[in-house]
MIMAR-728389 format. One record per residue (C-alpha): residue number from 1; residue in three letters; chain; x, y, z. Coordinates in steps of 0.25 Angstrom, whole numbers. Example, Ala and Ser with C-alpha at 12.3 -4.5 7.8 and 13.67 -1.06 7.14 Angstrom:
+-----+-----+---+-------+-------+-------+
|   k |   r | c |    c1 |    c2 |    c3 |
+-----+-----+---+-------+-------+-------+
|   1 | ala | A |    49 |   -18 |    31 |
|   2 | ser | A |    55 |    -4 |    29 |
+-----+-----+---+-------+-------+-------+
This chain:
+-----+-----+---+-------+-------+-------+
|   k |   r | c |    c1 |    c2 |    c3 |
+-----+-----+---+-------+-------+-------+
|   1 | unk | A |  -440 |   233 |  -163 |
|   2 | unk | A |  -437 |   236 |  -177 |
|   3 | unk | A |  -424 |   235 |  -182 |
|   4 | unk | A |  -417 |   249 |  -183 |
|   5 | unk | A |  -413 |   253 |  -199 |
|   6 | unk | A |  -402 |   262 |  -202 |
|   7 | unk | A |  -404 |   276 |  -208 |
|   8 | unk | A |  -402 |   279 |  -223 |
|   9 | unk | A |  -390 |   285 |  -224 |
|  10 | unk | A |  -389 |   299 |  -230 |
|  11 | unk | A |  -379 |   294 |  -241 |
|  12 | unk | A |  -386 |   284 |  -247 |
|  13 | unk | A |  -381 |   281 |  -260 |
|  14 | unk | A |  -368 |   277 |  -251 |
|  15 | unk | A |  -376 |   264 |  -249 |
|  16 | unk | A |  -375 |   253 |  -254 |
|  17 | unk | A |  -385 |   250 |  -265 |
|  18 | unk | A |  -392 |   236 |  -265 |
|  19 | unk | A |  -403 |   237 |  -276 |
|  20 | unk | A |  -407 |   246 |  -286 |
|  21 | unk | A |  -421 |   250 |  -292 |
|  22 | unk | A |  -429 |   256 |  -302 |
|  23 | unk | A |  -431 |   265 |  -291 |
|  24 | unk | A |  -423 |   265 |  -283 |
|  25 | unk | A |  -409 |   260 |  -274 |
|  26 | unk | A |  -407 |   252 |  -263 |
|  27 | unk | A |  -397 |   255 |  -254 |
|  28 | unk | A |  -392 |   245 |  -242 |
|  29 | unk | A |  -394 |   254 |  -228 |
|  30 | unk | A |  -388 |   243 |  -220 |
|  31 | unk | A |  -389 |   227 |  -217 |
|  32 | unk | A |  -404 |   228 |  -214 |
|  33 | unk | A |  -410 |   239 |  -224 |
|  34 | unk | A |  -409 |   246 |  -236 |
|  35 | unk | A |  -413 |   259 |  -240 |
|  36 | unk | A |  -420 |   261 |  -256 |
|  37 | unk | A |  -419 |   276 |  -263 |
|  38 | unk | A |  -426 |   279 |  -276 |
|  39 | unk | A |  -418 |   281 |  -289 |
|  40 | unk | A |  -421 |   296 |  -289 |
|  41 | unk | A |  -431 |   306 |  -287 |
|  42 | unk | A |  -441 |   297 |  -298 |
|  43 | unk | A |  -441 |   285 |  -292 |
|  44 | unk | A |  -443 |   290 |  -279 |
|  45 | unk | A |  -458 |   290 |  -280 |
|  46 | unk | A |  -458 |   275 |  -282 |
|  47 | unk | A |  -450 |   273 |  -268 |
|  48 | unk | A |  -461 |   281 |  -262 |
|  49 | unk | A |  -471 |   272 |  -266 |
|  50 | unk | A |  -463 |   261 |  -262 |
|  51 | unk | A |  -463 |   266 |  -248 |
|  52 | unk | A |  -477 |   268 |  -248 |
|  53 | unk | A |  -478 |   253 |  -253 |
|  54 | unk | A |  -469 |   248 |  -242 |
|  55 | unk | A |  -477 |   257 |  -231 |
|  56 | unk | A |  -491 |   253 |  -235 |
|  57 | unk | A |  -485 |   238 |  -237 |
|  58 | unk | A |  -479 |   237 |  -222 |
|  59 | unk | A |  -469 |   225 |  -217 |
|  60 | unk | A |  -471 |   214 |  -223 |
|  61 | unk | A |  -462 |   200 |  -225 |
|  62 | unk | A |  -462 |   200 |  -238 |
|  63 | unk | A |  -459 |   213 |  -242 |
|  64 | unk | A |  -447 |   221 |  -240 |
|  65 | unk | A |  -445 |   228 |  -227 |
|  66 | unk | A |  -448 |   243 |  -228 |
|  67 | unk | A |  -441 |   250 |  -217 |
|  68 | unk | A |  -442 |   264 |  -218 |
|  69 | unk | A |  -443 |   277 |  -228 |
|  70 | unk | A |  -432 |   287 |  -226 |
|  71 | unk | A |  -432 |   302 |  -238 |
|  72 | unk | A |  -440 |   291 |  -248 |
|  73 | unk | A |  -427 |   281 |  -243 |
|  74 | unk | A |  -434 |   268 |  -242 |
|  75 | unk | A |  -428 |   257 |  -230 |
|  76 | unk | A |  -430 |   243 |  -232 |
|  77 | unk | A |  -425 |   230 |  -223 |
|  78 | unk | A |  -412 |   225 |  -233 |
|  79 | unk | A |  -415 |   212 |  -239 |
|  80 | unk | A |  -408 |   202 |  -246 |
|  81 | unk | A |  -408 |   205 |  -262 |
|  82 | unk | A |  -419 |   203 |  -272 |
|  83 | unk | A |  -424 |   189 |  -276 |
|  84 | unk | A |  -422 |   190 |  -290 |
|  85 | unk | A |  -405 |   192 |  -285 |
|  86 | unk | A |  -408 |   178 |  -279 |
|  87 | unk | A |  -415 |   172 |  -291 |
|  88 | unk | A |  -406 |   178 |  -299 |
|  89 | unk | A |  -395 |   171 |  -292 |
|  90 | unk | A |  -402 |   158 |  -295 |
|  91 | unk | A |  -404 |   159 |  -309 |
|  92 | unk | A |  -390 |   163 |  -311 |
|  93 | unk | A |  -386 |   150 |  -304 |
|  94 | unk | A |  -395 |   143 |  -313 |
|  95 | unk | A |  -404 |   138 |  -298 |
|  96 | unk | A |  -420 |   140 |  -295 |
|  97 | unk | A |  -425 |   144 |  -285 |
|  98 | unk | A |  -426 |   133 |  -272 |
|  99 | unk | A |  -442 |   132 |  -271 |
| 100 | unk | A |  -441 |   134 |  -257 |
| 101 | unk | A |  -439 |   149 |  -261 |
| 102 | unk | A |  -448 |   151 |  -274 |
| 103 | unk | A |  -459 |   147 |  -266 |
| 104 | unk | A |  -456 |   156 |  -253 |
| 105 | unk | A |  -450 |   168 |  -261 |
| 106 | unk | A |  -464 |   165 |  -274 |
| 107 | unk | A |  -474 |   166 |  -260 |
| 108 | unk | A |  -466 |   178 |  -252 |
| 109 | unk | A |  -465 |   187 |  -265 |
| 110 | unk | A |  -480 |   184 |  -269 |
| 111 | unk | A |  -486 |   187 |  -254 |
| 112 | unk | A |  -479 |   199 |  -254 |
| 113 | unk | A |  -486 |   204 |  -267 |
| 114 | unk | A |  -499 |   201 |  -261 |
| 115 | unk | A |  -495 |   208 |  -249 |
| 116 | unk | A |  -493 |   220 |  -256 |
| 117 | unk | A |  -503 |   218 |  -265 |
| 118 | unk | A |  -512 |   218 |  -253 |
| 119 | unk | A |  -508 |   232 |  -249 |
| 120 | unk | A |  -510 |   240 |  -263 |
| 121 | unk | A |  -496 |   239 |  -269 |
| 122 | unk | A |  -492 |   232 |  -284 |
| 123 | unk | A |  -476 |   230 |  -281 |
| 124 | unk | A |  -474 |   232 |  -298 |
| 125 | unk | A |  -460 |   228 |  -302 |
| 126 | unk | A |  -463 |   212 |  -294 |
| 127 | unk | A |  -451 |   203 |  -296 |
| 128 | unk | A |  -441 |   198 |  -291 |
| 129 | unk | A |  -431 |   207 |  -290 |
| 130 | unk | A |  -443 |   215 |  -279 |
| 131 | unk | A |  -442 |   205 |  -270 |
| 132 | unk | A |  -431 |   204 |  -258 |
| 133 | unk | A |  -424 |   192 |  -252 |
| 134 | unk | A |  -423 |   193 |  -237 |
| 135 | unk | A |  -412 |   187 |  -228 |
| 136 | unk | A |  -421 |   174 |  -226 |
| 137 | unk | A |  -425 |   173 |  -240 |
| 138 | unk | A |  -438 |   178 |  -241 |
| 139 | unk | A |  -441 |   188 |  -252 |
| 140 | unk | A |  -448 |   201 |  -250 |
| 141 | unk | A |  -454 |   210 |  -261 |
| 142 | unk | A |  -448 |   224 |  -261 |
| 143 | unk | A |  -447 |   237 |  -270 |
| 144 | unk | A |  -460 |   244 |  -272 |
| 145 | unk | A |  -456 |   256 |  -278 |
| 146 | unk | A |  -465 |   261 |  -286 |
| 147 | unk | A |  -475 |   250 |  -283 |
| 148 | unk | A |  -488 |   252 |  -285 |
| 149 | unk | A |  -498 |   256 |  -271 |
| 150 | unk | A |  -512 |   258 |  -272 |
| 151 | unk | A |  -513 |   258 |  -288 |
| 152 | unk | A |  -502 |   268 |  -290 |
| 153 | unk | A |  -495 |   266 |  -303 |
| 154 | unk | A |  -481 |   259 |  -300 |
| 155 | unk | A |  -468 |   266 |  -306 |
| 156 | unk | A |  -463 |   253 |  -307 |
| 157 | unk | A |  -466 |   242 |  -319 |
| 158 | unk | A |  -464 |   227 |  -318 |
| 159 | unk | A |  -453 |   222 |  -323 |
| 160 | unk | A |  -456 |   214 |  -338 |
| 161 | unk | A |  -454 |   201 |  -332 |
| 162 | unk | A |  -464 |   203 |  -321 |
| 163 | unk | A |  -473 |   212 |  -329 |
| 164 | unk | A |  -487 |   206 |  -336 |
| 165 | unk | A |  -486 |   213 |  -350 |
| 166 | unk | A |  -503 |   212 |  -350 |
| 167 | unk | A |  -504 |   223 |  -340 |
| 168 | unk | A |  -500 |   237 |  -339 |
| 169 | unk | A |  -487 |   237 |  -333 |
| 170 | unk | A |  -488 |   251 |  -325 |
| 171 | unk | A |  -502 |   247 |  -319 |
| 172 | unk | A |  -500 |   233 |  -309 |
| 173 | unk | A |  -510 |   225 |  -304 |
| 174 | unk | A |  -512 |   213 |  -295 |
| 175 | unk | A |  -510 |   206 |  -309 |
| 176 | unk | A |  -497 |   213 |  -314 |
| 177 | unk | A |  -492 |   209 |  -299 |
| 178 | unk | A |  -496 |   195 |  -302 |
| 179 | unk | A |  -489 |   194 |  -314 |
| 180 | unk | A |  -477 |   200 |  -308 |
| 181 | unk | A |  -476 |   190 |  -297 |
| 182 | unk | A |  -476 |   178 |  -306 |
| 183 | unk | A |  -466 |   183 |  -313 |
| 184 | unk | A |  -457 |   185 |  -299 |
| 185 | unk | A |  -462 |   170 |  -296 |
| 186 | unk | A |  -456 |   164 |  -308 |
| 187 | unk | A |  -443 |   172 |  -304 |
| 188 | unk | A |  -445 |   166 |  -290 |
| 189 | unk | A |  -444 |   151 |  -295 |
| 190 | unk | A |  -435 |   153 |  -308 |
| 191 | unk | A |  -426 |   164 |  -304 |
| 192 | unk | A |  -428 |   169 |  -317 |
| 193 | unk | A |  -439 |   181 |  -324 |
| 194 | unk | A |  -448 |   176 |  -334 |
| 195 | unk | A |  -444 |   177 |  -345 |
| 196 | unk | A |  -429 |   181 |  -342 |
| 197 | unk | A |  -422 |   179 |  -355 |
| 198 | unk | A |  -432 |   188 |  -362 |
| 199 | unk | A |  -435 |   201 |  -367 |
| 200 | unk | A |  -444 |   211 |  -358 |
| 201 | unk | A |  -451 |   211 |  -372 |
| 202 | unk | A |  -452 |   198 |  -374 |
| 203 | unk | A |  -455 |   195 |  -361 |
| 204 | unk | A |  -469 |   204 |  -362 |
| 205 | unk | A |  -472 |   198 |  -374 |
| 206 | unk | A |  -472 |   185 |  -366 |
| 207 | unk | A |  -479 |   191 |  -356 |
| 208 | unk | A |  -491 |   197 |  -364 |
| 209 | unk | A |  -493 |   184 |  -370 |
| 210 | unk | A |  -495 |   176 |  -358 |
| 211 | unk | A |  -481 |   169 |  -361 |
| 212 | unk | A |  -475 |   166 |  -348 |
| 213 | unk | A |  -462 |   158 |  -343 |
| 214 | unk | A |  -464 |   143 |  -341 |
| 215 | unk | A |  -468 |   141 |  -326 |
| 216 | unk | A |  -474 |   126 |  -327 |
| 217 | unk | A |  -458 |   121 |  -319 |
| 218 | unk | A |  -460 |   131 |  -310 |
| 219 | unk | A |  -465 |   128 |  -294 |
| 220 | unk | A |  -474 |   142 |  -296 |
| 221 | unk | A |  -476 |   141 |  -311 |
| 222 | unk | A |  -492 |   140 |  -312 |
| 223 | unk | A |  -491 |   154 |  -301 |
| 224 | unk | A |  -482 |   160 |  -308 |
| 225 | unk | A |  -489 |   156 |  -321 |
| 226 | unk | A |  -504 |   161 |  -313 |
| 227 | unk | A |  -496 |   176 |  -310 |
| 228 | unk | A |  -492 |   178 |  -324 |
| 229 | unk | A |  -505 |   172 |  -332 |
| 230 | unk | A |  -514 |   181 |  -322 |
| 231 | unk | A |  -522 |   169 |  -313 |
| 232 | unk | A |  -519 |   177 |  -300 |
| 233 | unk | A |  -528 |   188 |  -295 |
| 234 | unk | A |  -520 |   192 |  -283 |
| 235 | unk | A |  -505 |   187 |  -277 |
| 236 | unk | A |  -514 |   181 |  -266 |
| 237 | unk | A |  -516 |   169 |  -277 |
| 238 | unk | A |  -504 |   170 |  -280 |
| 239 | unk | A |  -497 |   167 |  -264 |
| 240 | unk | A |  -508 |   155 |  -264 |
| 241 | unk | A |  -504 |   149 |  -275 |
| 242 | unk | A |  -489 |   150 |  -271 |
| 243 | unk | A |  -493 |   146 |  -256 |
| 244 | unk | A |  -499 |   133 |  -263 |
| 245 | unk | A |  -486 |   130 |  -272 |
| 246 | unk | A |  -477 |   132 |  -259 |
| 247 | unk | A |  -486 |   123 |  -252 |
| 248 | unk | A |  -484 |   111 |  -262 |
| 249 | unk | A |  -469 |   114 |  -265 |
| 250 | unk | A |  -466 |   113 |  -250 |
| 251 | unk | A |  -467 |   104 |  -241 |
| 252 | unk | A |  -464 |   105 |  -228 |
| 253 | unk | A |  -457 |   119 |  -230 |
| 254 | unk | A |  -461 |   129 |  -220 |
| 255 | unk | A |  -461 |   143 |  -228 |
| 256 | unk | A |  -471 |   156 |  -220 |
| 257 | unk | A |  -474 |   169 |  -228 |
| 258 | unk | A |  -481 |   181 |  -228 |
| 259 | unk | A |  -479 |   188 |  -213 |
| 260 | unk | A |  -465 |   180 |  -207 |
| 261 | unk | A |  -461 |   181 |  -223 |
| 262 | unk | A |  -456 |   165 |  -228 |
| 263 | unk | A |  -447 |   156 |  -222 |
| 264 | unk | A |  -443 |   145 |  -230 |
| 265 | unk | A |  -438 |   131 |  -221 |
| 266 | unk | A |  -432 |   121 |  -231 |
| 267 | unk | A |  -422 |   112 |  -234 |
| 268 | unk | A |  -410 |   119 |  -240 |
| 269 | unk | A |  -410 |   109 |  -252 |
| 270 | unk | A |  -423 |   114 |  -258 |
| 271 | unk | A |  -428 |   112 |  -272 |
| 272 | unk | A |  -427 |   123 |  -283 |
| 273 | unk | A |  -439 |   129 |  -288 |
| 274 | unk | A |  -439 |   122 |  -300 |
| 275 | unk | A |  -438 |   108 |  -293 |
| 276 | unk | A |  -449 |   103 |  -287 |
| 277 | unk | A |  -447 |    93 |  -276 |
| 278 | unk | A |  -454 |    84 |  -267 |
| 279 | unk | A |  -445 |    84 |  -256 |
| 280 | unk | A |  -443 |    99 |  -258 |
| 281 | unk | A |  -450 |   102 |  -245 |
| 282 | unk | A |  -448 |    89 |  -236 |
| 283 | unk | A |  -440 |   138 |  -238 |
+-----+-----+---+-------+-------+-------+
């Protein structure tokens, strides 16, 4: 039986606002859902089209619930807070990232591109601060609004930091994607953007000259390195290679994606991402 939402009320803006967009707000309805309503008559349009995005995408367990579509008012289930909050939260601690979760939350974020990569749609603006923790700590990507479907030209761009200065910012492709998703991985394991202490400017000069962060320390360095330097033809590739780099990093962890979403069985005591460990294993 499916769980009963509440209504959206007719005073919205009484709410209490939980996130905010280029687009759009993010109101809290109640414990289990939130309700999102575009910033003004212009950005309107790219809420439809992410309603279309979330109607031809379905359920899926590693993407954010839609629940349902109410004046141009979209419902989703409520979720935990962005992953980049988390990372955020690391950094500032001066921690990594325990390897447990880089490598569950690096494989849920990349199957879920290919996932909607599979049914027409370029998400655009990829990072971390589009993807969703739930209550057990999976991620889930969200915000599609004005995402590209079928070819459509997106009325969003990629943020500097995810973006490959080489191609046009305004058209993506699986490539573009690519690029974005390694740039989101290296978030995942660092808890920090590339290139966080420099310019947009400098940072696209970087970029176009095939000048990228040092990943050789890092657990998914060479995929991250493969995403930026263009060696992937589809995220497929990408979810083996990350399949294969969980496999050798855990032993003995049982860790399930894709259709029951990931649930991590390790020891509380795990090792951050940028300690490798023998005895690591034996989410």
């Amino acid at each position: 039986m499916e769980m009963a939402y509440p209504p959206i009320p007719e005073n919205i803006w009484s709410l209490q606002a939980i996130a905010h967009g280029v687009s759009g707000v993010v109101f809290k309805i109640s414990d289990s859902a939130v309700v999102k309503v575009a910033l003004g008559k212009k950005n309107q349009a790219a809420v439809d089209i992410e309603h279309s995005i979330y109607r031809r995408l379905g359920h899926h367990p590693l993407i954010t619930k839609f629940l349902y579509e109410q004046n141009g008012k979209l419902v989703f289930e409520r979720l935990q807070y962005p992953l980049r909050k988390r990372l955020l939260d690391l950094s500032d601690a001066g921690r990594a990232p325990l390897l447990r979760d880089v490598l569950r939350w690096a494989l849920q974020l990349a199957e879920a591109l290919s996932y909607v990569h599979s049914h027409g749609v370029m998400q655009v603006d990829i990072g971390a601060h589009n993807a969703l923790l739930d209550w057990n700590e999976n991620v889930k990507l969200s915000d599609f609004a004005g995402s590209s479907i079928d070819g459509s030209s997106p009325t969003v761009l990629p943020s500097r930091k995810s973006q490959n200065p080489n191609l046009p910012e305004d058209e993506p492709s699986v490539h573009s994607e690519i690029f974005a998703l390694g740039s989101m991985l290296y978030e995942v394991e660092t808890a920090k953007q590339p290139y966080h202490d420099r310019s947009d400017s400098g940072l696209e000069k970087l970029f176009s000259r095939g000048d990228f962060p040092d990943t050789s320390a890092l657990v998914l360095g060479e995929i991250i390195k493969g995403c930026w330097k263009s060696e992937y033809k589809t995220v497929d590739e990408v979810v083996k290679d990350l399949g294969r780099v969980r496999d050798k990093h855990l032993d003995g962890e049982m860790i399930t994606t894709t259709t029951t979403g990931t649930t991590p069985n390790a020891a509380p005591d795990a090792t951050p991402a940028n300690q490798t460990s023998s005895v690591f294993g034996g989410l």
